[in-house]
C-alpha positions as CSV (number, residue, x, y, z in Angstrom):
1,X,11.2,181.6,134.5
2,X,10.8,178.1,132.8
3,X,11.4,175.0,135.2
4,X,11.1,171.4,133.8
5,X,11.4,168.5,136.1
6,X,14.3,166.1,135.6
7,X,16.5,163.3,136.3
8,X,20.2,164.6,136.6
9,X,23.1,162.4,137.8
10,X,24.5,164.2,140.0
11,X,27.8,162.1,139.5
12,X,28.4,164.5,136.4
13,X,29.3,167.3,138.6
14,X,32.2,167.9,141.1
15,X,32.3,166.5,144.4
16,X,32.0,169.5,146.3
17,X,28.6,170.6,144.7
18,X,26.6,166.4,145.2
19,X,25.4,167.0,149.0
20,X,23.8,170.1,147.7
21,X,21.5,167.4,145.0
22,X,20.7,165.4,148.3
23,X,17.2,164.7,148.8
24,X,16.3,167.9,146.3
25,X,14.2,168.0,143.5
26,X,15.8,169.3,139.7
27,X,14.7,171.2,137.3
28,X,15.9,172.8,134.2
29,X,15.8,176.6,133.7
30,X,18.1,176.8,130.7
31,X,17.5,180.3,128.7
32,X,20.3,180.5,126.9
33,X,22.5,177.8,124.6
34,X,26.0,179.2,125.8
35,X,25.1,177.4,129.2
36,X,23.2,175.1,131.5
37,X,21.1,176.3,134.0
38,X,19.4,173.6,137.0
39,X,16.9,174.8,139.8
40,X,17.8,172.7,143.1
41,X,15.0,173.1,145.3
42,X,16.2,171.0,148.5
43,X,16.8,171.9,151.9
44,X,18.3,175.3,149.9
45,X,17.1,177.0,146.8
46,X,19.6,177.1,144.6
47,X,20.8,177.6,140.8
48,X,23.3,175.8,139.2
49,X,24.9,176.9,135.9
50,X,27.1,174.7,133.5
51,X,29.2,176.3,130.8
52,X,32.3,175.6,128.6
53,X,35.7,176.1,131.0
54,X,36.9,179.2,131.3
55,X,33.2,181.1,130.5
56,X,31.8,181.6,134.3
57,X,34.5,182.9,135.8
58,X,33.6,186.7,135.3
59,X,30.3,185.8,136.3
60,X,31.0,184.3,139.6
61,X,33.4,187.4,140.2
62,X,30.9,190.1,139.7
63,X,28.3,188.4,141.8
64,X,30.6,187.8,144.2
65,X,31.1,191.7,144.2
66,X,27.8,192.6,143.9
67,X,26.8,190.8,146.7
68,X,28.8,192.2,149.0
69,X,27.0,195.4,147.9
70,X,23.3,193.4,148.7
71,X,22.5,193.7,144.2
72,X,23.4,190.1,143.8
73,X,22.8,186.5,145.3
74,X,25.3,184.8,147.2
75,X,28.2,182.8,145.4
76,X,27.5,179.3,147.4
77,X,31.0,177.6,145.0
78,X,32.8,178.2,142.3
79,X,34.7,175.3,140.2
80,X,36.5,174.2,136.6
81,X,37.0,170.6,136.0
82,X,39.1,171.2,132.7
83,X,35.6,171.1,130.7
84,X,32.9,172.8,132.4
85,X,32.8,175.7,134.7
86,X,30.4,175.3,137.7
87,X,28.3,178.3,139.3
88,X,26.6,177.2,142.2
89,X,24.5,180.6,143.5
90,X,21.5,181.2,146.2
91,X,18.1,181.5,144.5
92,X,17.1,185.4,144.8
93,X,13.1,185.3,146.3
94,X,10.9,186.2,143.2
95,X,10.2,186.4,139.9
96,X,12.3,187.8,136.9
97,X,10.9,191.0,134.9
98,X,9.2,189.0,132.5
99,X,6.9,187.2,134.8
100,X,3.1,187.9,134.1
101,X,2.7,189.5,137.6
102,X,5.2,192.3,136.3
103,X,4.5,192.6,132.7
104,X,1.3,192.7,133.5
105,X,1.7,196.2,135.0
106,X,3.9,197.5,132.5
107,X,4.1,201.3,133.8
108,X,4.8,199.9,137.0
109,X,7.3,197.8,135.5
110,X,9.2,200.2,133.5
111,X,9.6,202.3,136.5
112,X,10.8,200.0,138.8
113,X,13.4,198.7,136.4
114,X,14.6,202.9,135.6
115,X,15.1,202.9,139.3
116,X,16.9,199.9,139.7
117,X,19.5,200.9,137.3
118,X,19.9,204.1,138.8
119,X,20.5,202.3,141.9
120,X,23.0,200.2,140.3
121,X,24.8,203.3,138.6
122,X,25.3,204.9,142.2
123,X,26.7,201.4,143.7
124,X,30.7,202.3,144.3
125,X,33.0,201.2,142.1
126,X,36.2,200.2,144.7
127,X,36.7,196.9,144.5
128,X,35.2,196.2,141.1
129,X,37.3,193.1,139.4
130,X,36.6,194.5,136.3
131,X,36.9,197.6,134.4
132,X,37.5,199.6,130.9
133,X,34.1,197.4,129.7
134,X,33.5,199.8,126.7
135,X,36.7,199.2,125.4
136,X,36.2,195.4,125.3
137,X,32.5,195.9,124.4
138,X,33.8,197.4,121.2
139,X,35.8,195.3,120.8
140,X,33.5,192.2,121.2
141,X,31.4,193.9,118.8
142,X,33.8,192.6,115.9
143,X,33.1,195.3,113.7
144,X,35.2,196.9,110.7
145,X,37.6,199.3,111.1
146,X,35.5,201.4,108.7
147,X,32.6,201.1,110.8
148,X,34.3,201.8,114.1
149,X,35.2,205.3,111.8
150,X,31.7,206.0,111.9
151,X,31.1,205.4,115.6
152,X,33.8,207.7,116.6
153,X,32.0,210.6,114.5
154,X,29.5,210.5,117.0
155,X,29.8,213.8,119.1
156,X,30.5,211.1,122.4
157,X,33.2,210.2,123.9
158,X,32.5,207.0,126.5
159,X,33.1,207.6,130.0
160,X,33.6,204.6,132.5
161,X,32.2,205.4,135.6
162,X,29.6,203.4,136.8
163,X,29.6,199.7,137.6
164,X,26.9,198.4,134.8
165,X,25.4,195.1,134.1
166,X,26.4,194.4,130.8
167,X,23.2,192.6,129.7
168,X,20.5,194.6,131.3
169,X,17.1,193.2,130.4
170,X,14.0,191.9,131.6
171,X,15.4,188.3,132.4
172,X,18.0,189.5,134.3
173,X,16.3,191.0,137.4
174,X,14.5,189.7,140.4
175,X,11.8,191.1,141.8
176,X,8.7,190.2,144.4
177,X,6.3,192.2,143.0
178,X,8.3,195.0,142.1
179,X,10.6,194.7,145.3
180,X,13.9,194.7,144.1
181,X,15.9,191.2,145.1
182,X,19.1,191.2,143.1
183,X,20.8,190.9,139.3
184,X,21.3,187.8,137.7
185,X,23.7,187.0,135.0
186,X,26.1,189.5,135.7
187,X,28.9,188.2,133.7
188,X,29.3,190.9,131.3
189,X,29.2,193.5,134.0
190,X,32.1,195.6,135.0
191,X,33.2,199.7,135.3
192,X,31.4,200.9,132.3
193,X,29.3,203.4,130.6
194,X,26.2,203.9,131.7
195,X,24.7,204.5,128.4
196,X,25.4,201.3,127.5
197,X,22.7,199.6,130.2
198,X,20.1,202.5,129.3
199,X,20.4,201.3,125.7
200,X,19.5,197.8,126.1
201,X,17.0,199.0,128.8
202,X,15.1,200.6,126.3
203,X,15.6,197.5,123.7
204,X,14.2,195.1,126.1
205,X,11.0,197.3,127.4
206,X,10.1,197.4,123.5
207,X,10.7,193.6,122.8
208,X,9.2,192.5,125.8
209,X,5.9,194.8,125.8
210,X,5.5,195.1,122.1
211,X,5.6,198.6,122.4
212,X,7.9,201.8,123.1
213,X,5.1,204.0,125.0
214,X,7.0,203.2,128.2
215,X,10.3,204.3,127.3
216,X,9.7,207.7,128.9
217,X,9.1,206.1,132.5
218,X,11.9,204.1,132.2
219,X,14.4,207.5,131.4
220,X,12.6,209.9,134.2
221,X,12.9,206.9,136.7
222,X,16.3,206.5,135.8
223,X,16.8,210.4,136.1
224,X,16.7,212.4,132.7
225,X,19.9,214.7,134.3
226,X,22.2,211.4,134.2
227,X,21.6,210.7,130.3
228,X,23.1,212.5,127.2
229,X,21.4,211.8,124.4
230,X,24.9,211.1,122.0
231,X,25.6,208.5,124.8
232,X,22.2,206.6,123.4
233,X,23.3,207.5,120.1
234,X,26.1,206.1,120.5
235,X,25.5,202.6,121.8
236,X,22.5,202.6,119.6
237,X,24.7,202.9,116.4
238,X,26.7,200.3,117.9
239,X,24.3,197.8,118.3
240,X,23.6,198.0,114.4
241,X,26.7,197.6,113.1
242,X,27.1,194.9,115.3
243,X,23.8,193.4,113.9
């Protein structure tokens, strides 16, 4: 996880969230251009994300709920200012799945992340704030009514059941040394299929390890009786006709 020292004025952010700069050293962990991401390692550890308004409010919601269910780290504040939404959340102890320690074991790693899933998959789903996520996945996808024809030839029909993560890779879980600490980034998450979180499972195991010889461990850790094969199909044709 990339940290670079800076200097941040902390007069940019909302009241509420300055005694939390006090005395604390800053760092930026950005990973993604849709959003800001500092490191505030004071008297707490903390994470600090800054998006456009209106983008981190799912976010904040499902870690909020997954917390409750110990997946997730705590929601320290939540705030819009008219221009930025603020997530203010409790560093998880660890190291995301693409640290060296983990990658560097990649059986290891493959199974631990199959069985984290699974875990999530089982978490119950009262409560959720959001549901009917392949519905909007599809339609996020933004593709042609022609090409939606050919998804629904598929011998699947999608069944939302399971609370999933919505952009399940290697980034977005902690771990100490393959100790399970929480999910990260959560914001596309929601009562889904679980299909969906198997799919981009697999895609990030290949990217990340340059290789797909640990797909296998992945699927029996996850537990080959939960997974249909037209439910990979599925999400797999999805993802290339949203390419």
């Amino acid at each position: 996880m990339k940290r670079t020292e800076i200097h941040f004025d902390i007069d940019t952010v909302p009241t509420a969230f300055r005694p939390y700069f006090e005395n604390a050293m800053i760092y930026d962990s950005s990973c993604s251009e849709n959003a800001r991401t500092l490191y505030i390692s004071g008297a707490n550890k903390l994470f600090l994300k800054i998006s456009k308004q209106q983008t981190l409010q799912r976010e904040a919601d499902m870690t909020a709920f997954l917390h409750r269910l110990h997946a997730a780290p705590k929601v320290v504040a939540y705030e819009s200012d008219g221009e930025h939404d603020y997530l203010l959340l409790e560093a998880a102890e660890g190291e995301d799945g693409t640290a060296p320690m983990h990658l560097g074991k990649p059986a290891q790693l493959a199974a631990a992340f199959g069985e984290y899933l699974q875990m999530l998959h089982t978490l119950p789903t009262d409560g959720c704030p959001y549901s009917g996520r392949t519905r909007e996945i599809v339609k996020e996808a933004g593709i042609s009514e022609a090409a939606l024809a050919t998804l629904n030839e598929l011998n699947y029909t999608p069944a939302d059941q399971v609370i999933i993560h919505g952009d399940y890779c290697l980034p977005n879980i902690i771990m100490d040394n393959f100790v399970f600490k929480g999910f990260i980034d959560v914001g596309f998450g929601g009562i889904g299929d679980r299909h969906y979180d198997l799919y981009w499972g697999l895609w990030t195991l290949q990217f990340n390890l340059k290789t797909d010889q640990y797909n296998d461990i992945f699927l029996n850790a996850y537990g080959r009786h939960l997974i249909h094969s037209d439910g990979l199909a599925y999400y797999t044709r999805l993802a290339e006709l949203s390419d």
